[in-house]
N, C-alpha and C positions, 0 to 999 in steps of 0.2 A: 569792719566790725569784728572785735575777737568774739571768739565762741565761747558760750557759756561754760562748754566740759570740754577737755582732754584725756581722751581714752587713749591709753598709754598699753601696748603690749609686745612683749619681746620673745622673741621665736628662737628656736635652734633644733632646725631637721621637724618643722610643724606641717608639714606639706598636707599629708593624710590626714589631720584634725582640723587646721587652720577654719576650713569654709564655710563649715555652720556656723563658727562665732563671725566670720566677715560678712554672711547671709542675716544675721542676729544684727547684727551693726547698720547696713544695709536698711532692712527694715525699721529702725527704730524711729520713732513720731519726732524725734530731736535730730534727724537727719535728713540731709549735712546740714542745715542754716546753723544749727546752733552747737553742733560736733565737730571735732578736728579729731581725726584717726590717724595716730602716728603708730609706728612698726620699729623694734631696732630688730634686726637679723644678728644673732649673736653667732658666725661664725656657719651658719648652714651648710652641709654636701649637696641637701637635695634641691627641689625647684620651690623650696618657702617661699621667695623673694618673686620669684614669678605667679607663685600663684595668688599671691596679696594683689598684685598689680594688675592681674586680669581678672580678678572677681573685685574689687575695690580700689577700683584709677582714683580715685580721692585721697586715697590714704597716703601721706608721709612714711616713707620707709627711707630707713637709714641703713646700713650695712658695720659693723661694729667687730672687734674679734674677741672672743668668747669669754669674758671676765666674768662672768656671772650675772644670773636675774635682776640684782638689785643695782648693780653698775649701770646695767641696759634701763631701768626705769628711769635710774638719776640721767643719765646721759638723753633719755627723751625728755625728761621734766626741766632739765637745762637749758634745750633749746626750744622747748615748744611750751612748755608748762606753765610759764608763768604770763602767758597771756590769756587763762582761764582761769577763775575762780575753785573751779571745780578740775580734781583729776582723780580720773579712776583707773585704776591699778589691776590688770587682766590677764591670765593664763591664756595660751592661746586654745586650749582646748575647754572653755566654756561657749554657752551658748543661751539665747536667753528670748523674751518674748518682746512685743516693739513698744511697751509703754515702760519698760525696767530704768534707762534711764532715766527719763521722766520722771520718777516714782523717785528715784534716789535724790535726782537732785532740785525735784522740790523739796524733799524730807527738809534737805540742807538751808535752803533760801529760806523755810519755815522757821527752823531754829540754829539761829546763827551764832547758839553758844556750844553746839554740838561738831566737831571738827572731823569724826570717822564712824564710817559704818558701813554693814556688811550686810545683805541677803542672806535668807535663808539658800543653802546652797543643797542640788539633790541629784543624786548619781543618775547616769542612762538608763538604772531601771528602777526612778522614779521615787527612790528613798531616799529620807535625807541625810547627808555623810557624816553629820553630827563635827561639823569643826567650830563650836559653840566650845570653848576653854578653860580654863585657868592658867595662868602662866605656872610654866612646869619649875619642879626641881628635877635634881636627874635622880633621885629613882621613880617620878613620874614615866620617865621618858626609857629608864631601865625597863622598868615594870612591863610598861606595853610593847615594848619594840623585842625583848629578850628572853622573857619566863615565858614557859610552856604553857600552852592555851589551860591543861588538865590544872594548873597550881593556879591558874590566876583566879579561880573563885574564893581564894585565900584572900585575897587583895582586892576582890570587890567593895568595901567600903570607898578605900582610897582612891578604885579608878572609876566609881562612878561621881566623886566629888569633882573632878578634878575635870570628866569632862561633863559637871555644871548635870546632872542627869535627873534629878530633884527640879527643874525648873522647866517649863512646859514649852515648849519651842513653837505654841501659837501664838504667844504674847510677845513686845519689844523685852529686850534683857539687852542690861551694860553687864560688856564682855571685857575683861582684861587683854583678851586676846584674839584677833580675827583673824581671819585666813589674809595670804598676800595673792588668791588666786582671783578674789574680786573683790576689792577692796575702794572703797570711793573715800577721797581725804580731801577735807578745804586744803588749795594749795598754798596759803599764807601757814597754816600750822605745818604743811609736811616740809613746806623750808625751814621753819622755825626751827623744827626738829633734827634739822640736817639732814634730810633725805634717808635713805638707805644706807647701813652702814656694809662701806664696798669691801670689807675684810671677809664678810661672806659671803661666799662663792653661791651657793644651794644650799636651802634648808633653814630656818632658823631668822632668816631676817626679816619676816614679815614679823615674829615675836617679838623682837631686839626694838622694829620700827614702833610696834603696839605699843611697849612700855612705855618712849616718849611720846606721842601722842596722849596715853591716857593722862600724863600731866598736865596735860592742856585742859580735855572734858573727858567721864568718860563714853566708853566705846562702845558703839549701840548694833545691835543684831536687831533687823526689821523683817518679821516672818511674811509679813504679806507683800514680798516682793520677794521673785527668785530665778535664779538661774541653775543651768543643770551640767555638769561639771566632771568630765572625761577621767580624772585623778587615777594620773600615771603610775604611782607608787614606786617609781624607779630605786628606793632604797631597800626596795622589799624584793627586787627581780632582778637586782645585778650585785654584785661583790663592790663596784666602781659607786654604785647608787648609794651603797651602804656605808663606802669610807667617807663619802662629801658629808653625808649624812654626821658620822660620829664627830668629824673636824668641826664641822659650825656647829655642834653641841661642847664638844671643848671650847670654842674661841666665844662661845655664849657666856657660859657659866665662870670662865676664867675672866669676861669680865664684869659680870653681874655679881659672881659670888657662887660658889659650892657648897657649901653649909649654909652661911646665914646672907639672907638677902632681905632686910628690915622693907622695903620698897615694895618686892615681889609678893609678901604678907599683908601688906597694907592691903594690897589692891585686892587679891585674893579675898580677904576678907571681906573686903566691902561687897565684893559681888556676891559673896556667899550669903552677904547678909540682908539683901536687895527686897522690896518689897516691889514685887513685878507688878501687880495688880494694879499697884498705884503708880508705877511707871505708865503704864497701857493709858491710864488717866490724862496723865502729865502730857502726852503725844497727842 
């Protein structure tokens, strides 16, 4: 019998994070009967690969060399994915409570016009990380990543629209844009879409993957389900974090558009212009 979901996560050097999401996985009410836990190893030094295999002998681990996150999803959704309806898309460093699957992927089996969505996501000390979005332009991504914290109250207009800050993050809200750290997708629409595009390395392609998705429905943020989310910030702590970072913000925009992106405005607007209350109804 296939399983209902495919939890799909890809490591590189997770050893010291891994456990609490394999203990999270472990425990969930949808395991194993109805979960299949595949692993790619993108290239590891330390003991990832052993330590997946002695806290979760269940789990499918593959060994792969270091192409990047959204390579290692496609390359698990390849072989293992399309024998689940359902695939979720997982940082190795979340962790989450035992009815969360369950919770997403009834959302899905409820409403089978709705193809992705996202938890409320909230750091190790219990706040939520706010990756609730808009799809960016680049001085969105200028703005927050480069101007001095003292100038950006200049800019407070702009960067509270843009991460969506006017809308109450206890109610459902369709999000242009969800994180690719836990991400659950019908796996007929994430083929559809062509998976991950593998020109990016880190960074940027779970946004790239969100745009086509949301042509399909869009993208829904469910607060009453959640996981808590290690968010390494590697482009804020290394030089190395920072160039992958800038290259899939060039190989974005170069091909969505720098100026004008007629597409990236639509959807924006529509979210901007959502009436949540009557969403919250509609669920």
């Amino acid at each position: 019998m296939n399983p209902l979901l495919t939890v799909s996560v890809v490591t590189h050097n997770s050893e010291e994070v891994i456990g609490e999401l394999l203990g999270s996985l472990r425990g969930s009410t949808l395991f194993p009967e109805r979960v299949r836990v595949v692993v790619a190893d993108n290239g590891s030094l330390d003991s990832t690969v052993e330590r997946v295999r002695d806290l979760l002998p269940e789990a499918e681990v593959i060994r792969l060399p270091n192409r990047g996150y959204g390579f290692g999803h496609n390359e698990l959704f390849r072989r293992y994915g399309r024998q689940s309806p359902y695939f979720l898309i997982l940082n190795p460093d979340i962790s989450f409570g035992p009815d969360l699957l369950e919770t997403l992927t009834d959302f899905l089996l409820k409403h089978p016009d709705r193809c992705a969505l996202m938890p409320r996501v909230l750091g190790p000390d219990g706040k939520d990380q706010e990756l609730v979005k808009l799809l960016p332009t680049p001085a969105d991504l200028f703005l927050r990543r480069f101007i001095p914290a003292p100038l950006r109250s200049l800019f407070s207009a702009r960067e509270r629209r843009y991460r969506m800050a006017s809308f109450s993050r206890d109610l459902p809200l369709e999000v242009p844009h969800l994180s690719g750290c836990c991400l659950m997708v019908r796996s007929e629409a994430f083929e559809r879409v062509g998976l991950f595009d593998e020109r990016f390395f880190l960074y940027m392609e779970d946004i790239d993957l969100c745009r086509r998705l949301g042509e399909i429905s869009p993208l829904l943020y469910l607060p009453w389900a959640s996981v808590t989310h290690g968010f390494d910030r590697l482009s804020y702590r290394s030089l190395h974090g920072l160039l992958l970072h800038l290259s899939s913000a060039w190989k974005y925009f170069h091909k969505w558009g720098w100026r004008r992106d007629p597409l990236r405005d639509e959807a924006n607007q529509r979210a901007t212009d959502q009436d949540q209350r009557r969403l919250s109804t509609l669920l």
